[in-house]
Structure formats: structure tokens, C-alpha cells
N, C-alpha and C positions, 0 to 999 in steps of 0.2 A: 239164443235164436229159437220162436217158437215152432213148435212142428204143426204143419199145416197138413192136412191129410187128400190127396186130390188122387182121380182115378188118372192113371197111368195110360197115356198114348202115345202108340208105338207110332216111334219116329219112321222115316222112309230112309232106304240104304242110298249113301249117294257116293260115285265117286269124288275122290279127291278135289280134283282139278271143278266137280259142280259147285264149289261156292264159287269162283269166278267166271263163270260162263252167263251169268245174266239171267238163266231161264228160271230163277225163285223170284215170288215176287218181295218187295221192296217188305224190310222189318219194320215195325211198327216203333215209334217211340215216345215216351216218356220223362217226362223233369224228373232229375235227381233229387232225391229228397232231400239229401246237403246241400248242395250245389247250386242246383237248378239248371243247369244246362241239359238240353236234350239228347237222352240216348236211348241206343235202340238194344233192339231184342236181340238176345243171343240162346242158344238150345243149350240145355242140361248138356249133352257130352262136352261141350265147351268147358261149362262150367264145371264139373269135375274134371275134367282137365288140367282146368288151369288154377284151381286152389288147393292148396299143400296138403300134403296129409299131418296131423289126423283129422285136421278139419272139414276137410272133402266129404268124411263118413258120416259128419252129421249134420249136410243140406238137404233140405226137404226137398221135394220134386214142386215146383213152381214156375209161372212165366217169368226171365231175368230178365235185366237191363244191362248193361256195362256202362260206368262212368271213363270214359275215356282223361276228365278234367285231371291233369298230372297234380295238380293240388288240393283236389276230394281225396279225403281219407277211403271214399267208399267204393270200393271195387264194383259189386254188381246188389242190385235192390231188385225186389217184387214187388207192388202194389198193394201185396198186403204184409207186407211190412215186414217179411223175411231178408238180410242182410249178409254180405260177406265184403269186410274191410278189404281195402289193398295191401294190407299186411299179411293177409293168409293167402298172397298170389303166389303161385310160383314166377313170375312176368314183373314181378312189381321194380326189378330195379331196369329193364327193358322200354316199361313204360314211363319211367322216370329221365331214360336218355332219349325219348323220343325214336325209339324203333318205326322205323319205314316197315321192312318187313321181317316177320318175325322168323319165316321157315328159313331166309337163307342170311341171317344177322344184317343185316342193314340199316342202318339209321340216318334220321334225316340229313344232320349233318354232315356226314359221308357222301351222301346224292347231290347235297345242294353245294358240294367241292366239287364236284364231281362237271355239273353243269358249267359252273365257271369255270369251269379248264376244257369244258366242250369232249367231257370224257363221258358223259352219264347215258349216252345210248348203247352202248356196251353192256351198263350195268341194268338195264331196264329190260332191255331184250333177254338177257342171261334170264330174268324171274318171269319174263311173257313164255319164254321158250321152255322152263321147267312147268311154269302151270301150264300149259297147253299140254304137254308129256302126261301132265298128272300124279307130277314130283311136287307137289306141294302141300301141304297139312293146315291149310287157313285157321279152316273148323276147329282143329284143334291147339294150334299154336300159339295164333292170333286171338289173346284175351276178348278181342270183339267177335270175336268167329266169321269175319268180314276180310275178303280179300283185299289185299294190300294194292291193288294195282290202279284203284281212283287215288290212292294217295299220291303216289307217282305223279299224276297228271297236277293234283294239287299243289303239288312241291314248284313243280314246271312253271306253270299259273305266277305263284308267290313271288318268284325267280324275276320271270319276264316282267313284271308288275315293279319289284325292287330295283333292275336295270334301268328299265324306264321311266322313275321317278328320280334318277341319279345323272 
């Protein structure tokens, strides 16, 4: 990995529960350089976060990406062509089962049981009621540093969509 050298600035303190309150605006994004699908920005604590040690200790400070594609080899890229595989994730076998949400184990597949048994407002409320509390670690849990709670609606969406083509 080359070491890129960039001046350092200081991130702003947010609570918890600010990655899902809407008031940041929208991350910017980028084709994967494997892939090609479009993914967004995520911040350095993210990314230290979420890659193993000892690898973690030798990421340059750069703008990332996260590959969300579960069959890109590539965890998170920079533009200039700094790299971290989904092999050195701590998340990688999480992102491999399709995690809903990461702070309180959740996966898609659980939710979308969930819906067809007309049980999944329980379990949606549970993670609105903890992010709202500020019981939640998005930023750093969640490989994309992106709150879990559009997915939710996305799952919903897919759902009603599958129903009513059946």
C-alpha cells in the first residue's frame, strides 16, 4: 500500500445516534475500481475501526470508499489508489451474510422472516428506539459508516414488490 502523505483534518465530535438523524449532508461517491459499482464515502474512524489489526496501523489518512458489492474482493479504495481488501475487515463474514444492521446483529434474512410472519415491526422499532436513545455505533460498526435504518425500508420495498408480483 503506498503511503500517501495529506494534511490532517480534524473531524467534528458527533453523537452517536448523528449518523441517522439526516442533518450531514448526503456522501459523495465513486466506481469501485474492481467492481464498478457506486460507493460512497465513509471517515478514517470508520475505517480504522473496521480493519484488523496489524493492518489497521499501516492505512494512510485519505478520502475512502466502501465497496458494499459482497463479491468485490475490495473493502474500501481512495482515488488515488490507496486500498484495503475485505479480507483485513473485521465485518467481512457479516457482510458476506447480508447484515441489516450491524450495532444490534440483524440480517436481512431475519427481517424479511420477519415481515412474512407480520412480525418485523417489533424489530424495526427495537433499532428506531435505540438510535433515537443514542444506543447505536453506525459510524463505527457499520463497515459503510451509514445508518442501517434506509435499509429497513429497502428490505420493506423488495418485500411488497415480491408479494405483489406472486
Amino acid at each position: 500500500m503506498p503511503v500517501i502523505r495529506h494534511l490532517y483534518t480534524q473531524q467534528t465530535n458527533k453523537n452517536m445516534s448523528d449518523c441517522c438523524s439526516g442533518s450531514h449532508s448526503k456522501p459523495t461517491k465513486q466506481p469501485c475500481p474492481q467492481c464498478g459499482s457506486a460507493c460512497k464515502h465513509v471517515e478514517m474512524r470508520t475505517l480504522y475501526h473496521q480493519v484488523q489489526f496489524p493492518e489497521n496501523q499501516g492505512v494512510p489518512l485519505d478520502t475512502y470508499y466502501f465497496c458494499s458489492t459482497k463479491e468485490c474482493p475490495t473493502g474500501y479504495f481512495s482515488i488515488t489508489g490507496n486500498s484495503v481488501p475485505k479480507q483485513h475487515l473485521k465485518m467481512r463474514q457479516e457482510i458476506q451474510k447480508d447484515t441489516l444492521c450491524y450495532c444490534f446483529d440483524i440480517d436481512a434474512a431475519d427481517y424479511l422472516t420477519a415481515l412474512r410472519i407480520n412480525n418485523a415491526e417489533a424489530i424495526k422499532n427495537f433499532v428506531m428506539q435505540r438510535t433515537k436513545s443514542g444506543q447505536c455505533a453506525c459510524e463505527l460498526r457499520n463497515p459503510s459508516g451509514q445508518c442501517c435504518l434506509t435499509k429497513f425500508k429497502h428490505l420493506e420495498r423488495y418485500n411488497l414488490n415480491v408479494l405483489t408480483e406472486n
